[in-house]
N, C-alpha and C positions, 0 to 999 in steps of 0.2 A: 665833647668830642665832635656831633655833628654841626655845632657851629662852628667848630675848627675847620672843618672840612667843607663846608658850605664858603665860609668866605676864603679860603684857596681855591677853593674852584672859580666864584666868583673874580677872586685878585687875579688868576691864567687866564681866566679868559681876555679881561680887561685887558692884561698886558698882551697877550698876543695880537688883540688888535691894534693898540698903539705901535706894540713891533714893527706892524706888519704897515703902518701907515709912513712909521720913521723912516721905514726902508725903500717906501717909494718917494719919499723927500732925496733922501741919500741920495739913490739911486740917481735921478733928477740931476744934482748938484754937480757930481763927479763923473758924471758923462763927458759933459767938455771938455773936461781936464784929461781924465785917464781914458778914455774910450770905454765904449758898454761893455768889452769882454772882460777890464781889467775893475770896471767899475761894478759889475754885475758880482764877479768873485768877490771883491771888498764886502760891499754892500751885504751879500748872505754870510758870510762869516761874522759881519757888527753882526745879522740880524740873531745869527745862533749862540755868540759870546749872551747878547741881553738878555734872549731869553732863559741860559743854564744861569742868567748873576739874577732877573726874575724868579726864579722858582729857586733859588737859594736864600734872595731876600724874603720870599712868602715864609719858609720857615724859620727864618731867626728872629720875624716879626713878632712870634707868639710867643707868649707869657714863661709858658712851658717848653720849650725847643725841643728839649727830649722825647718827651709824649708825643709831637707831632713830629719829628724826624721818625718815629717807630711806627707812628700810624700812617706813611706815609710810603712806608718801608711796607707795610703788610698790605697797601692796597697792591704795589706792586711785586709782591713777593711770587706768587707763580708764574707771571710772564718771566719776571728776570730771571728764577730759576731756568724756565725752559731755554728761554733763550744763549744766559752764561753753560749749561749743561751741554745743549744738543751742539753748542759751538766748540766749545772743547772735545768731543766727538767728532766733531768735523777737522781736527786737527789730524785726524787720523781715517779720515773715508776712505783715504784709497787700499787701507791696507784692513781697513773692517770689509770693504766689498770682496777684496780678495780671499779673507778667512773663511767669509761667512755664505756665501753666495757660491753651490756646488757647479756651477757652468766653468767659474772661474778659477777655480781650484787647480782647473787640467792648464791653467797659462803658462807658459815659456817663454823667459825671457830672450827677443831676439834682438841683435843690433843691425839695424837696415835706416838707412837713409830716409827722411823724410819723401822727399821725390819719388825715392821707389816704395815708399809704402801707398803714399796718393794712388800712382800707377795701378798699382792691384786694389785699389778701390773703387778706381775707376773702371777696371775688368768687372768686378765684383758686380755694383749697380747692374751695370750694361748685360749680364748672367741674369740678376734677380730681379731689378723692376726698371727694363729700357728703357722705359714710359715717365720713370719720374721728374719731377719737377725742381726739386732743390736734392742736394747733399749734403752734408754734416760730416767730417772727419777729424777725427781727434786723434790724436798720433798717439803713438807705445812711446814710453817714458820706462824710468829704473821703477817708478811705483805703480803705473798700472801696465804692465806688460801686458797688451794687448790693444789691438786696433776696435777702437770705436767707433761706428757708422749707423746715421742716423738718414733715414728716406723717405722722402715725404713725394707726394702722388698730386698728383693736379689738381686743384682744388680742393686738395683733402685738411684737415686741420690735424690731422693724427699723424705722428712721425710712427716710421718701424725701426727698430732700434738692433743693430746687431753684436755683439760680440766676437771680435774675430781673432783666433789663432794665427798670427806671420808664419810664414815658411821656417822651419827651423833648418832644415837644410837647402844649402843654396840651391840644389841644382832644381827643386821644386820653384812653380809661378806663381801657386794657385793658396788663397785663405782656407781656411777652418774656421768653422762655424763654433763656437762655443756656446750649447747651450740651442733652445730654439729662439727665433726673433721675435722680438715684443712689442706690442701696441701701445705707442703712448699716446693718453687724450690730454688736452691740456690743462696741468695744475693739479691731476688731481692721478698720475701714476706714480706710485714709489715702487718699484721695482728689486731693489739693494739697501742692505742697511746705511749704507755711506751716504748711500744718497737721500733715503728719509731723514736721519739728521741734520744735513745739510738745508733739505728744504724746508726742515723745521726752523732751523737758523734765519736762513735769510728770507723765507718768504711766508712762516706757521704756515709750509704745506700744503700753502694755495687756498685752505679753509677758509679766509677772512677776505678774498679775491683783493681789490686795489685796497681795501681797509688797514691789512697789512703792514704797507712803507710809510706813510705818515703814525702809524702808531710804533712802530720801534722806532721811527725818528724821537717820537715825542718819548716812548723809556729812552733813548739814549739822555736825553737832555736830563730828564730827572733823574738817573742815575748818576751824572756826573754833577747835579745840584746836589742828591745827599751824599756825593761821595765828599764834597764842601764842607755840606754839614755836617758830616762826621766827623772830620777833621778839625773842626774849630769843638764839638762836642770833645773829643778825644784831648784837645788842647787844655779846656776847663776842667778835664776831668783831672789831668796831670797835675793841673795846680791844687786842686783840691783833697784831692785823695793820696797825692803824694805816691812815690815811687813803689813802695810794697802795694799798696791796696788798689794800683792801678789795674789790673786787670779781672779784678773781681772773681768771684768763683761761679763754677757749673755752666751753664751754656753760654752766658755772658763774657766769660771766658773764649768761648770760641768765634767770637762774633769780633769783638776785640785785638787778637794775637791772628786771626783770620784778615782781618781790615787793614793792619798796618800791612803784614805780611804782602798783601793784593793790590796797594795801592799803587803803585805803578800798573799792574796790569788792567785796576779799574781805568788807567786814564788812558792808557795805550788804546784798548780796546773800543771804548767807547766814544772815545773821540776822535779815531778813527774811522768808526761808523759812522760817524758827522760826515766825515770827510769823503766817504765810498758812497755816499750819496748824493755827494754835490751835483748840483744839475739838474737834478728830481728833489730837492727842498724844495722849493719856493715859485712854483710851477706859473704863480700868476704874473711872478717878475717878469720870469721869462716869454711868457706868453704874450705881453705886453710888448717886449722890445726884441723878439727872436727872426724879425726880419733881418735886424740891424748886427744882431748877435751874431751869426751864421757868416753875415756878410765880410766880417769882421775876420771873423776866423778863417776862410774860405776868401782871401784877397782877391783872386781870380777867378773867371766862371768855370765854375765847373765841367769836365767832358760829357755830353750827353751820351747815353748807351746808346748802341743801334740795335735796331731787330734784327734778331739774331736767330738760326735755329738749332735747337739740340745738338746735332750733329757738328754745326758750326762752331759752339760755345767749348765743348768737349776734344773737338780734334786739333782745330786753329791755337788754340792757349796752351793746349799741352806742354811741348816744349820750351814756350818763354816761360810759365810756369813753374815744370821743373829748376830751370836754370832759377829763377825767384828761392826757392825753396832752399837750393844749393847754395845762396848765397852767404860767403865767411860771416863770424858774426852777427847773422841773425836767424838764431834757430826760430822755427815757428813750430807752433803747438799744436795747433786750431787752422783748417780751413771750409771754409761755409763755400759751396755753390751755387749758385743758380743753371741750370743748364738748358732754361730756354731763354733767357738775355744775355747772358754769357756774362756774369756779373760774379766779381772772385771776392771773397774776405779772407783776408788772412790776419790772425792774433800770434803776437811773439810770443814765443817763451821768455819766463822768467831767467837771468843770466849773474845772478848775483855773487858777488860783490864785482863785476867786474862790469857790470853795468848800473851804475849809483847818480841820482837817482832812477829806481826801477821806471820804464816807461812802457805802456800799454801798449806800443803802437799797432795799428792797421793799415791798413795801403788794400782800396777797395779796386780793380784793374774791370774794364770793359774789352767786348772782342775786340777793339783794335789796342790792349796794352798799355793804356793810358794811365799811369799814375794820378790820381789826384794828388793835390799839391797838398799835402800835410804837413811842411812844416812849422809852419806857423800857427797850425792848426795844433798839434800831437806834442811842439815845445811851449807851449803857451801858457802863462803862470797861473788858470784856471785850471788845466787840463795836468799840468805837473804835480799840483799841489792836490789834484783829484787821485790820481794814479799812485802817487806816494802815501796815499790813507788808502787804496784799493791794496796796497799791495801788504803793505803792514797792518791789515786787518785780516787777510786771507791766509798770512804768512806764507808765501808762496816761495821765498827765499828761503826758507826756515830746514838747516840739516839736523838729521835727526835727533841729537843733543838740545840745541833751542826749542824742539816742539815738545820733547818733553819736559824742561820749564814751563813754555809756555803752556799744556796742559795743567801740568802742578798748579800754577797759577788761577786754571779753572776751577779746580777742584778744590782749592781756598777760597772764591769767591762764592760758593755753593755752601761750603759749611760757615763761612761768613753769614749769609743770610736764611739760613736753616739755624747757627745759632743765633741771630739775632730773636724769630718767631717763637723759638723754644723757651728762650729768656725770660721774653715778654707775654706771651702767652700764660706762663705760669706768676707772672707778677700780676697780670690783670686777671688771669680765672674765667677768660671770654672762652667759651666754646663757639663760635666763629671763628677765632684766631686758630685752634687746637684745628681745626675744618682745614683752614688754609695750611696750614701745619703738615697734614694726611696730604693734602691734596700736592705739595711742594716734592714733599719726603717722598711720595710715589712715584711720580713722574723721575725721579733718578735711580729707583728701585725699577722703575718698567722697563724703563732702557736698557736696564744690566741684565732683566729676567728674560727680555726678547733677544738680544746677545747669547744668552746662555743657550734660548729654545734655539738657536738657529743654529748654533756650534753643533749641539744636539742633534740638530736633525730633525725637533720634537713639535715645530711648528706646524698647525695645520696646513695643508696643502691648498686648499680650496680657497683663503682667504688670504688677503693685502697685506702688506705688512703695516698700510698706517692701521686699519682695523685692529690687526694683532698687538699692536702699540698701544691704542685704546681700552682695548680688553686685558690688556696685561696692567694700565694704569689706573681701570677702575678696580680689578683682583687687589693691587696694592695700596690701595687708596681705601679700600673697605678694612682692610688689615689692618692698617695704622691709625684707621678710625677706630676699630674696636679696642685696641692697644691703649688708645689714648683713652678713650671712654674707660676703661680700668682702671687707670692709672688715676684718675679724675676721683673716681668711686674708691678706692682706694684714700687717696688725697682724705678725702671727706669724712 
């Protein structure tokens, strides 16, 4: 077993560095031809295809394929749980924040124009801190009814974070506070349940800081190698075992009728993830040729901003602003301030299906209104093909019928590899495996018991909810250890 695992480790490394040398040949060759932007996309998509057909041919190398597709499976079995679990969960943040979080309970849904919700956010700051230095606003949607406003202070690294009631009746100007406002320090506030699983998802929470996104890079890739290898396993098993005995009995069973059943949603997802991080794989690509890149993208120079002050950033834009916001056809979500360069971000909304494929766009504007030129920036078949795995991995299109598939779909990939450990664990007799086992099975137990205490009511006051998380997944982690320890005792 450990020299199985000694030379795969050994064989990824090796091939990652070849990867990684092939890619700057590549790279090198089809510059002239296709240019760096088109040649730069090529280039990391060979480099991610080799390395998911590398880590598929490590395992079909060995003797035993089975035994090392399982051990392979169980080194990575608690990240993937956490990660396939808390993202399935995230399918539903905004309406776990609304259940579970008592500020937000009191929200009413109201319909008000974009333009005029900015408007009273911009009253809002200039009421609570005149002083600040950037803004954050997140607009009321049908799923989170309510205005999101984020404030941050001059040189400060901590946003304050509001929740705010809209007017429900017109002839009112003025927001509602929902809730008091909250300190966020960076990476390490969860505040709502929606939002803890979510940065469980894409970021474990901030706990593992930049270590993070290169390591669910690298589970996505091995994921999408054993979901290969299982596939070609599953294929052998067919011929051999014949259509009755193919799905064996007891947990093997679930891991089996779980994996076909998932299979789309294992490739959907995970390789989509590939995709929602284009740009942030291969950092030294870019780093290497991102004068040329940028230049590429951006054909024109850029408008420089002017110095600008507060006063001038906030009053002068207003109006071209709103009329921006109003404009048919493109709802915007999301707009980010600066309010001492006078410097605008704004993110679309999602518009599906009647915007195919979905597009991310921004349009960043300075005090004198100056569009950058994006389009050849925001259509650009790096930036398309990024947006279209951003957006089909977020499901941001998704009405409420598809996300509960797509959940379903989570919740197969979880008892997929909870029955796979179950399986195997009891075929080899390792208490290691039965460890990983507790430690899997808890972490989707803690999630539902911190859900239940918040429904409740029953969570402590005093503390975090990632701590409450923790505590609730060591409680069920000691439980399904002592379970299993009986069951073992028992066995014997």
């Amino acid at each position: 077993m450990f020299s199985n695992i000694l030379w795969l480790s050994l064989g990824g490394a090796l091939g990652y560095w070849l990867s990684g040398e092939l890619a700057t040949w590549l790279l090198s060759w089809l510059t002239p031809t296709l240019g760096v932007v088109d040649a730069l996309l090529w280039t990391q998509l060979t480099q991610l295809v080799l390395l998911i057909l590398l880590a598929f041919g490590l395992l079909q190398l060995a003797k035993r394929q089975k035994t090392l597709h399982a051990l392979a499976g169980a080194v990575l079995l608690p990240l993937a749980v956490i990660v396939s679990w808390s993202g399935t969960l995230s399918l539903y943040r905004a309406e776990l924040d609304l259940a579970l979080t008592p500020a937000l309970t009191q929200a009413r849904a109201v319909e008000i124009p974009a333009a005029q919700q900015l408007q009273l956010a911009l009253e809002w700051q200039q009421q609570q801190a005149p002083n600040a230095a950037q803004l954050y606003v997140e607009f009321a949607s049908a799923r989170k009814p309510y205005l999101t406003l984020h404030l941050q202070q001059p040189g400060s690294w901590t946003l304050t974070r509001y929740w705010l009631q809209l007017p429900t009746d017109p002839a009112q100007a003025g927001l509602t506070a929902l809730g008091s406002p909250q300190e966020l320090t960076p990476g390490n506030s969860r505040h709502s349940v929606g939002e803890l699983v979510f940065s469980l998802h894409y970021q474990l929470a901030g706990l593992l800081k930049s270590a993070a996104q290169p390591l669910l890079i690298g589970l996505s890739i091995a994921l999408l190698a054993l979901t290969l290898s299982g596939i070609y396993l599953l294929w052998q098993r067919r011929r051999q075992a014949g259509t009755t005995q193919f799905f064996g009995r007891g947990p093997l069973r679930w891991h089996l009728a779980g994996a076909l059943l998932s299979l789309p949603w294992l490739c959907w997802y995970f390789g989509s993830a590939l995709l929602t991080q284009y740009g942030n794989w291969a950092p030294e690509l870019i780093k290497q040729h991102s004068a040329a890149y940028y230049q590429a993208l951006f054909p024109t120079p850029l408008p420089q901003p002017i110095a600008a002050t507060k006063e001038t950033a906030t009053t002068f834009t207003r109006p071209e602003l709103s009329t921006l916001l109003d404009t048919p056809g493109w709802p915007v979500a999301k707009v980010q301030l600066d309010l001492t360069s006078g410097k605008w971000l704004l993110t679309e909304q999602p518009n599906w299906p009647q915007t195919a494929p979905y597009q991310l766009r921004q349009q960043s504007l300075n005090t004198q209104l100056q569009v950058l030129p994006q389009a050849d920036y925001w259509q650009s078949t790096p930036w398309s093909l990024r947006n279209l795995g951003y957006a089909a991995h977020q499901s941001l299109y998704a009405v409420p019928a598809l996300r509960v598939l797509l959940a379903l779909g989570g919740v197969l990939v979880v008892l997929m590899l909870c029955g796979a450990a179950e399986s195997y664990g009891r075929k080899q007799g390792w208490w290691l495996l039965a460890l990983l086992r507790a430690l899997t099975c808890g972490f989707v137990l803690a999630t539902s018991l911190l859900i239940l205490l918040q429904l409740l009511r029953l969570s402590p006051s005093g503390l975090a909810l990632l701590p409450q998380l923790g505590l609730c997944w060591a409680i069920c982690t000691v439980a399904l250890t002592g379970w299993t320890w009986w069951q073992y005792r028992l066995q014997r």
